[in-house]
C-alpha positions as CSV (number, residue, x, y, z in Angstrom):
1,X,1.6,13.0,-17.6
2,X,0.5,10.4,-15.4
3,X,3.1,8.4,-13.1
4,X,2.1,5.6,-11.3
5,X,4.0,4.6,-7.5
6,X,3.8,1.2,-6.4
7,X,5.3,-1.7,-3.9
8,X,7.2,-4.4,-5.5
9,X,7.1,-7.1,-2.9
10,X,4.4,-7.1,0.6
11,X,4.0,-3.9,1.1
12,X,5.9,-1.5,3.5
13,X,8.4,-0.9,1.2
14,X,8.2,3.2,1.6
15,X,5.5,4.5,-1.3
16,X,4.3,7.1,1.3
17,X,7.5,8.9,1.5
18,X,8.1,8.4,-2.4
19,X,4.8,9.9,-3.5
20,X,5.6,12.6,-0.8
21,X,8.6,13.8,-2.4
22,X,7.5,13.6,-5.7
23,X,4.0,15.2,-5.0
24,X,6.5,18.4,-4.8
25,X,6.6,18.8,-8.4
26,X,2.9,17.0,-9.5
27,X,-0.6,18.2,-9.3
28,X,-2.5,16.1,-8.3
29,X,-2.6,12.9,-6.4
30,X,-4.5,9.7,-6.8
31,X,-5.6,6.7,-4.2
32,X,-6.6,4.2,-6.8
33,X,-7.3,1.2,-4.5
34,X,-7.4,-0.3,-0.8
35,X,-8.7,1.6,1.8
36,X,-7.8,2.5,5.6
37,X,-5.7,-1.0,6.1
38,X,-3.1,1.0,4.4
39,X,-0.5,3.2,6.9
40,X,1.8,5.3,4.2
41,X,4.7,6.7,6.9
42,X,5.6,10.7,6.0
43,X,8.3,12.6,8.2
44,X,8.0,16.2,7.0
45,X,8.6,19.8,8.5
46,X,4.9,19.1,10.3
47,X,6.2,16.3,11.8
48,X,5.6,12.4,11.8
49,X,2.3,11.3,9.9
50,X,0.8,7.9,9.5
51,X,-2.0,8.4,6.6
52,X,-4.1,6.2,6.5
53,X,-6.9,7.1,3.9
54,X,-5.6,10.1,2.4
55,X,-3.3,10.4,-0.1
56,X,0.4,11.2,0.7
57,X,0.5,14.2,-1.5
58,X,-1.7,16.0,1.5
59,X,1.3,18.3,2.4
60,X,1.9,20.7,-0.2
61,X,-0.6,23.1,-0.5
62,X,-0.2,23.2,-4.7
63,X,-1.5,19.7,-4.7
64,X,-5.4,18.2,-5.1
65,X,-5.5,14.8,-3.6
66,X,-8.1,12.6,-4.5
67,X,-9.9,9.1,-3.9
68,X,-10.7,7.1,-6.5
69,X,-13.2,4.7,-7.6
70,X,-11.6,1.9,-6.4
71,X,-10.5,2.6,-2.9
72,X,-12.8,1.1,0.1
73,X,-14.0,4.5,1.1
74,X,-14.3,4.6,5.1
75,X,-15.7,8.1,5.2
76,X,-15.7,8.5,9.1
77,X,-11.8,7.8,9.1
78,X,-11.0,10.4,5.9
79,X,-13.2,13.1,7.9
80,X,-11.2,12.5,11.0
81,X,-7.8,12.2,9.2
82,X,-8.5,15.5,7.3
83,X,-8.9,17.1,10.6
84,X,-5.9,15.4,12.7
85,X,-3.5,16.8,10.3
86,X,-5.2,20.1,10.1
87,X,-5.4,20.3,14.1
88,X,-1.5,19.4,13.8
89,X,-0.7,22.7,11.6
90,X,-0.8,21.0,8.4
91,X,-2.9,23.6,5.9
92,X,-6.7,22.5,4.7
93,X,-5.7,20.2,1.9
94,X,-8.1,20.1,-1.5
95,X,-9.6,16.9,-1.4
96,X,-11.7,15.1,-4.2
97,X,-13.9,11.9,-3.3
98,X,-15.3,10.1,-6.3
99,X,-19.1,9.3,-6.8
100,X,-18.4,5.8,-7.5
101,X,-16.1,5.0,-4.6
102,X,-17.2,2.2,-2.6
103,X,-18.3,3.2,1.1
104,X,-17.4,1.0,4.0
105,X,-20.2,0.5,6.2
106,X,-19.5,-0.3,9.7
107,X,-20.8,-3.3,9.6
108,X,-17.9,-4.5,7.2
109,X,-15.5,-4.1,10.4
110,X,-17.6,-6.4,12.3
111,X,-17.9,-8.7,9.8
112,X,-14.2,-9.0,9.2
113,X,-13.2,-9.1,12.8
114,X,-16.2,-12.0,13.2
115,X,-15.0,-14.0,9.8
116,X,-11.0,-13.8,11.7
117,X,-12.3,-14.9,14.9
118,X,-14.3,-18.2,13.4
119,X,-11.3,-19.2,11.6
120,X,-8.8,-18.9,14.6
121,X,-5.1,-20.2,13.6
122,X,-6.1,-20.2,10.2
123,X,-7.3,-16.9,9.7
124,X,-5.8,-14.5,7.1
125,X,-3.6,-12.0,9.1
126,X,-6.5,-8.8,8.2
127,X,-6.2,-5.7,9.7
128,X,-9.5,-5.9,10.6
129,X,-10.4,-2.7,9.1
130,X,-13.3,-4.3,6.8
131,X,-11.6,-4.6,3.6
132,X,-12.6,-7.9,2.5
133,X,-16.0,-7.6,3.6
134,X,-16.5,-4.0,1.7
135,X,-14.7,-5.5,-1.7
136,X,-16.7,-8.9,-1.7
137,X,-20.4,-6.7,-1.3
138,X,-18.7,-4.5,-4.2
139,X,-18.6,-7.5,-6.2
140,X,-21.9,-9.1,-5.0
141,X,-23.5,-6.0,-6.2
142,X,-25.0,-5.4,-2.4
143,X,-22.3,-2.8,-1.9
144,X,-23.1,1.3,-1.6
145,X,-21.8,3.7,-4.1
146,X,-21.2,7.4,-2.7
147,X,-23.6,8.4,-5.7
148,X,-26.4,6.6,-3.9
149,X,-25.9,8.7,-0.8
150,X,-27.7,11.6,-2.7
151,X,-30.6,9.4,-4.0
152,X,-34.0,9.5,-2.9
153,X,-33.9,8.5,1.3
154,X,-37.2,6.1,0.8
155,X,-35.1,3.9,-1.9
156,X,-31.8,4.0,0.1
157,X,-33.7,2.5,3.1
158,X,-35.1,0.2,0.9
159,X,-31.9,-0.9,-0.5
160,X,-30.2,-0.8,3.3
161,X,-33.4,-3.1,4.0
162,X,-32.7,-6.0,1.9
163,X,-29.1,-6.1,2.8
164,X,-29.8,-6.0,6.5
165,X,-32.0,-9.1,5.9
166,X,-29.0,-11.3,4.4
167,X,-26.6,-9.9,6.9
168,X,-28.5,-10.5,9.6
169,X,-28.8,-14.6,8.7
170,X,-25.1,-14.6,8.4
171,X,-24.6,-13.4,11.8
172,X,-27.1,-15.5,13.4
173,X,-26.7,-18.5,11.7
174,X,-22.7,-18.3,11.2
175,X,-21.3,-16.1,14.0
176,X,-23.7,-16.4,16.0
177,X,-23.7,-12.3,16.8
178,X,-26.5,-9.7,17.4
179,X,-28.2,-8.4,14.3
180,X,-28.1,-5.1,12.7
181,X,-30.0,-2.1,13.6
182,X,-31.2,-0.6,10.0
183,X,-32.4,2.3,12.2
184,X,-28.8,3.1,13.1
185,X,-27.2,2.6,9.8
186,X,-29.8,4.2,7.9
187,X,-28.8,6.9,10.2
188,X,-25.3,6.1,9.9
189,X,-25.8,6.8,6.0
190,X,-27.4,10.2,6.5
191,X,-24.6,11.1,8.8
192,X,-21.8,9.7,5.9
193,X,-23.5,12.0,3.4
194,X,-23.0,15.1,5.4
195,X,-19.4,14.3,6.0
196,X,-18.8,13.8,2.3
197,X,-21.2,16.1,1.4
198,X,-18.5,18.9,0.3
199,X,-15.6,16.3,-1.7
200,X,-17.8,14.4,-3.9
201,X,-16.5,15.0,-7.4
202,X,-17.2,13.0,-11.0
203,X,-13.2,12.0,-10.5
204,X,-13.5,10.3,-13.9
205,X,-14.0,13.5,-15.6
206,X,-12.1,16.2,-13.8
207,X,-9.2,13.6,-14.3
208,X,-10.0,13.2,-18.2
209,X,-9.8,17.2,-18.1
210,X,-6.4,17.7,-16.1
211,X,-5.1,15.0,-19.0
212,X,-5.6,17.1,-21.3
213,X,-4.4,20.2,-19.3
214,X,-1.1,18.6,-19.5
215,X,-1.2,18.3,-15.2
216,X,1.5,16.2,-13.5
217,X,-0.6,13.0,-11.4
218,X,0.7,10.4,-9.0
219,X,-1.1,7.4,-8.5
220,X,-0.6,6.0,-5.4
221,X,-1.0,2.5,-4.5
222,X,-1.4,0.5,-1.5
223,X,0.7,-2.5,-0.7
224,X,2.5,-4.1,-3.1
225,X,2.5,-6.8,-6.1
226,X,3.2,-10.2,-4.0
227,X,-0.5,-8.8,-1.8
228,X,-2.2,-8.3,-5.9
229,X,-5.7,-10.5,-5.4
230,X,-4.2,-12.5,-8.6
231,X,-0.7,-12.2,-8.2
232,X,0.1,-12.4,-5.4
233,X,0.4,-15.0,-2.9
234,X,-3.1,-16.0,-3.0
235,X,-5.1,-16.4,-0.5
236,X,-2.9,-14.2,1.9
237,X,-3.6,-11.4,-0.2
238,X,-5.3,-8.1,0.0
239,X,-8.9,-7.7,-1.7
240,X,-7.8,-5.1,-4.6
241,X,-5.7,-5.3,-7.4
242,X,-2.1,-3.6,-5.9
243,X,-0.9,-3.0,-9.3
244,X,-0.1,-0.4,-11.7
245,X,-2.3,-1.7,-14.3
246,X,-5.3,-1.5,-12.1
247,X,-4.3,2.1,-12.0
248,X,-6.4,3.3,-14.5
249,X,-9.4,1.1,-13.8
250,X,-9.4,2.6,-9.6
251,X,-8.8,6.0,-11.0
252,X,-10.9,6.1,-13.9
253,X,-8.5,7.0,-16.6
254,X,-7.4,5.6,-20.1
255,X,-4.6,2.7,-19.7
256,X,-2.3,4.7,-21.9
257,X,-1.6,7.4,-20.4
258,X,0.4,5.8,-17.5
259,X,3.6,6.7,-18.8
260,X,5.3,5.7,-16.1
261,X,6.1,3.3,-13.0
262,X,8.4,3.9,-10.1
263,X,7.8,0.3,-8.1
264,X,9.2,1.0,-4.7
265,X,11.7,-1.6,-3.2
266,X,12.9,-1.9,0.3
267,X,16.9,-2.9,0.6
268,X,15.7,-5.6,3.1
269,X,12.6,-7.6,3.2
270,X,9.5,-7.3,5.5
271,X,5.5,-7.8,5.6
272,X,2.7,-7.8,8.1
273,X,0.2,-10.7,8.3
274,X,0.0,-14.1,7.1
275,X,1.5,-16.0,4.1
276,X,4.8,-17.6,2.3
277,X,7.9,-15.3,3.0
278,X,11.3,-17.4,1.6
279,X,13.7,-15.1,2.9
280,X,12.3,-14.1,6.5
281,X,14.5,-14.4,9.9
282,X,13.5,-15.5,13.1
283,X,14.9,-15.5,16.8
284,X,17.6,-12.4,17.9
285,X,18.7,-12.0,14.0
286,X,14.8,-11.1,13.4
287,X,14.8,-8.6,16.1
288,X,18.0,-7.0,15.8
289,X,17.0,-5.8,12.5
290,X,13.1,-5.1,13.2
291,X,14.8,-3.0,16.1
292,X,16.8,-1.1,13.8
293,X,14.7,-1.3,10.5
294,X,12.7,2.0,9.7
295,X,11.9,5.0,11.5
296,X,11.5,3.7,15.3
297,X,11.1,-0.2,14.4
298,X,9.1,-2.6,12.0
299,X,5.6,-1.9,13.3
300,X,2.5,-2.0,11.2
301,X,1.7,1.8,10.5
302,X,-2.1,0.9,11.0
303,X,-2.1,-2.1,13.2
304,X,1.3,-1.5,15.1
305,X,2.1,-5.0,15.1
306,X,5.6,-6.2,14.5
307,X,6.5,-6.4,11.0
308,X,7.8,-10.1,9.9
309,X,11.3,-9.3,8.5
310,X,14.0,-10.9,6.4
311,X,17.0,-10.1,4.1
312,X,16.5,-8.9,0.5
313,X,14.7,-11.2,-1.3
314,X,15.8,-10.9,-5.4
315,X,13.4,-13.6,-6.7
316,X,10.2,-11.7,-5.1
317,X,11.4,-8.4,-6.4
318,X,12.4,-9.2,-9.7
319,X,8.6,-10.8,-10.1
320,X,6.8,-7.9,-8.2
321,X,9.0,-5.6,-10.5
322,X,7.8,-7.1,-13.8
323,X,4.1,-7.5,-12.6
324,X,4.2,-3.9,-11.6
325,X,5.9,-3.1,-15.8
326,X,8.7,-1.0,-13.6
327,X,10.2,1.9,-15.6
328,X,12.4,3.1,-12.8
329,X,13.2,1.8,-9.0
330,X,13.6,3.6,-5.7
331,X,15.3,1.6,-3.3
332,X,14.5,2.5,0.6
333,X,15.8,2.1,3.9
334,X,18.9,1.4,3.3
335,X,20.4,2.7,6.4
336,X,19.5,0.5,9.0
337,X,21.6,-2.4,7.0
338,X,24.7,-0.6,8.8
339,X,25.7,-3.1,11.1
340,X,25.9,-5.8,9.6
341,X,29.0,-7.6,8.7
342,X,27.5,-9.0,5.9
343,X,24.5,-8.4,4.3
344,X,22.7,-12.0,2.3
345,X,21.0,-11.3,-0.5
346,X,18.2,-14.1,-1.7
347,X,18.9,-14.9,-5.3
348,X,17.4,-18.1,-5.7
349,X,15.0,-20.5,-4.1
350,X,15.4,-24.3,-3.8
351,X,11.8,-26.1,-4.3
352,X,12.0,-29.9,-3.9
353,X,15.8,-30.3,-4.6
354,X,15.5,-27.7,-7.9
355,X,17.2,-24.2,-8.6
356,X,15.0,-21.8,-9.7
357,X,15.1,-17.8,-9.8
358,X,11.3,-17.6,-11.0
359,X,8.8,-16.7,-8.7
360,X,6.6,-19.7,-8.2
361,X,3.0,-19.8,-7.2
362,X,1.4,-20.3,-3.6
363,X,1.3,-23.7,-3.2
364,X,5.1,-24.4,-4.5
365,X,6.1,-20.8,-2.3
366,X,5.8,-22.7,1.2
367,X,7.8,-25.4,-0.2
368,X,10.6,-23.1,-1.2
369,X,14.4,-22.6,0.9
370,X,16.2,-19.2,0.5
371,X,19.4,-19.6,-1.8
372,X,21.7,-16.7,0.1
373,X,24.6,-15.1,-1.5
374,X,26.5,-12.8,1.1
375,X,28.3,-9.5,0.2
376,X,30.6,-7.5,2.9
377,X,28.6,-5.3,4.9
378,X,30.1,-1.2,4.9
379,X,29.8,-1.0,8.9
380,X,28.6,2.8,9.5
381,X,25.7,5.2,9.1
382,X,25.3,6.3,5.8
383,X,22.6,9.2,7.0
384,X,23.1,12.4,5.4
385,X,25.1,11.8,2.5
386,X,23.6,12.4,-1.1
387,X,25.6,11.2,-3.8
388,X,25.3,7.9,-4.5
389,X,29.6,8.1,-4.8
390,X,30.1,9.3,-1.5
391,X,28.7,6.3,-0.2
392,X,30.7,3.6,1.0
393,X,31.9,1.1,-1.5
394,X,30.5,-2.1,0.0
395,X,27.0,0.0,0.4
396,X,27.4,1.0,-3.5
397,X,28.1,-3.0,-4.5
398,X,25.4,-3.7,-2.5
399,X,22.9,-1.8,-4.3
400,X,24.4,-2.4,-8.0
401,X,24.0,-6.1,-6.9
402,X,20.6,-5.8,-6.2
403,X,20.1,-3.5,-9.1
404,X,21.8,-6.6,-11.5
405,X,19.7,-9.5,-9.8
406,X,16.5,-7.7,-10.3
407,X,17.1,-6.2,-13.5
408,X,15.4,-3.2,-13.5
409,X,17.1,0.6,-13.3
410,X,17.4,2.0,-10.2
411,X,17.1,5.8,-10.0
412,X,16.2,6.5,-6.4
413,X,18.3,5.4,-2.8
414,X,16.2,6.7,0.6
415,X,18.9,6.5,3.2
416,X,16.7,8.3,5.5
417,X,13.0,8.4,6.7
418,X,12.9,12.5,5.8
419,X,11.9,14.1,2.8
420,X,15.2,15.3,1.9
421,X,17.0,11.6,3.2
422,X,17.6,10.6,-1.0
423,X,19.9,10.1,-3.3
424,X,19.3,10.4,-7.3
425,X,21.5,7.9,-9.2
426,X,22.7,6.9,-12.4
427,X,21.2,3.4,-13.4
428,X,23.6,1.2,-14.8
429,X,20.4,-0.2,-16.8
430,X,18.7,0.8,-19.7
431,X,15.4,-0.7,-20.5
């Protein structure tokens, strides 16, 4: 059976710690898309991780963790990680690395770092970690498969040849930078090779074959829906697909066997980078709860900057839900919503003097005002408990409230950054 765990709304929302906790009872464990720009958060009996490339499954030593297809395949940053949390006590973990994976060449860093410096204020809020770059040669056809690591060295320069020549005009011409050295990253190459040497798998097939085996796999993505290169809030976007559907394509799996989709929702709003945001705060109110938010703060796991936060915006989540074809929610940090005396929700947005409670596209988003209804806030720390009954009664309206605006079942409250910090409930939906 194949589940598939996703964001609903900019990313952030807590997937790491969700795919964590389910990768207790699964198999195996599937990156399907993105690459090191993501920072999945995992507090464990190890200790504090920030994974970056590998999957969150990593952990359990019953569990094979594997990149797919469609990931942005950085493969000096999965060596390193793979022996940062080994150093750290953390047992070797069985990773798979499929042939078809793109690899990020170092010169996709430069490029995006370059492409954000020309554009100044306008630029896109990257993480610099050569996304864009790597997706867009991908899609050029001018991009390197793993596969073509293992080819014969005389075509692979050649190849590294001809891409060096149209490289090297851009960064002349445009960014006015010092060309590439094909020496070095023909050497680069050899040197990836090595390092990837002993993961390469067909991940197509030995997926196909654990199908059929009856295995329990995750699918873990990266970001969430309102960051999709479609659907989301285009162009401040990421340069994958973030949703479930793209699942099987980054995996390399038949659609139907996705049986199901836990979408992962945070109980307050936040996103790093650039682009619309309706519901976000600014001034003290923003950092009194960026303070308290998460484990330590609302800092980008991979860049550390601060994390743009605002209250819980229903109109975003309802539409990231239904992109995402949610079978079952789990609601996350919770807990730091404590002190409030109230807590808004967003349930609406105003767009030109007009009500509406559909999510609207970019260029009507950074038109739109946050329509705020308010509900009484519970006023302690809600750590530790793990019925959903025990809770206090404002905290449990608050989460049926959120649970009616959006209207999808939620089966999972994280009241905690631990493994153990979650609470099962019964839905009050049926879909």
């Amino acid at each position: 059976m194949v589940k598939a765990i996703v964001g609903a709304n900019w990313g952030d929302e807590g997937k790491g710690k969700i795919t964590d906790m389910l990768a207790k009872e699964s198999d195996i464990i599937v990156r399907f898309q993105g690459g090191s720009n993501a920072g999945h958060t995992i507090v464990n009996d190890y200790g504090k991780f920030a994974l970056h490339m590998l999957p969150s499954g990593v952990f359990y030593d019953h569990t094979t963790c594997v990149l797919g297809n469609g990931v942005a395949l950085n493969i000096p940053y999965l060596f390193n990680e793979i022996k940062e949390i080994v150093d750290r006590g953390v047992p070797a973990p069985k990773v798979l690395v499929s042939d078809r994976a793109q690899i990020l060449m170092p010169y996709h860093i430069l490029f995006d770092q370059y492409e954000e410096e020309r554009l100044g204020g306008k630029s896109f809020g990257s993480t610099k970690s050569g996304i864009a770059p790597c997706y867009s040669d991908k899609y050029a056809k001018i991009g390197f498969q793993v596969n073509e690591l293992f080819m014969n060295e005389a075509d692979l320069r050649e190849k590294l040849d001809g891409i060096c020549q149209q490289k090297n005009i851009i960064l002349e011409h445009l960014y006015h930078k010092p060309a590439l050295d094909v020496d070095e990253l023909f050497n680069t190459l050899l040197e990836y090779r090595e390092m990837v040497r002993p993961y390469v798998c067909n991940v197509s097939s030995y997926l196909y074959g654990a199908i059929k085996e009856g295995k329990k796999i995750l699918l873990e993505g990266q970001l969430g829906a309102l960051k999709d290169t479609d659907h989301g809030i285009y162009p401040m976007v990421t340069s994958s697909s973030t949703l479930a559907g793209y699942g099987s394509i980054g995996a390399g799996i038949p659609p139907y066997e996705i049986k199901e989709v836990m979408t992962v929702v945070k109980a307050y709003s936040s996103a790093v980078g650039a682009g619309a945001f309706v519901s976000e705060l600014f001034g003290e109110e923003a950092d009194e709860l960026r303070k308290r938010g998460g484990d330590g703060g609302e800092y980008g796991a991979t860049t550390g900057r601060p994390r743009r936060v605002g209250w819980f915006d229903a109109v975003a989540t309802r539409y990231g839900c239904r992109m995402q074809g949610a079978t079952e929610i789990a609601l996350t940090v919770l807990d730091p919503l404590g002190y409030l005396d109230e807590v808004p929700i967003c349930v609406g947005y105003e767009v030109d003097g007009n009500v509406t409670k559909e999510f609207p596209h970019t260029t009507d988003l950074y038109r739109a005002k946050p329509i705020l209804k308010k509900l009484p806030g519970w006023k302690s720390d809600i750590r530790g408990i793990r019925e959903f009954d025990q809770l206090p009664q404002a905290c449990q309206n608050y989460v049926n409230e959120i649970e009616k605006e959006i209207g999808f079942p939620i089966t999972y409250v994280s009241n905690g950054p631990g493994r153990d910090d979650i609470i099962k409930r019964k839905s009050l939906i049926q879909l």
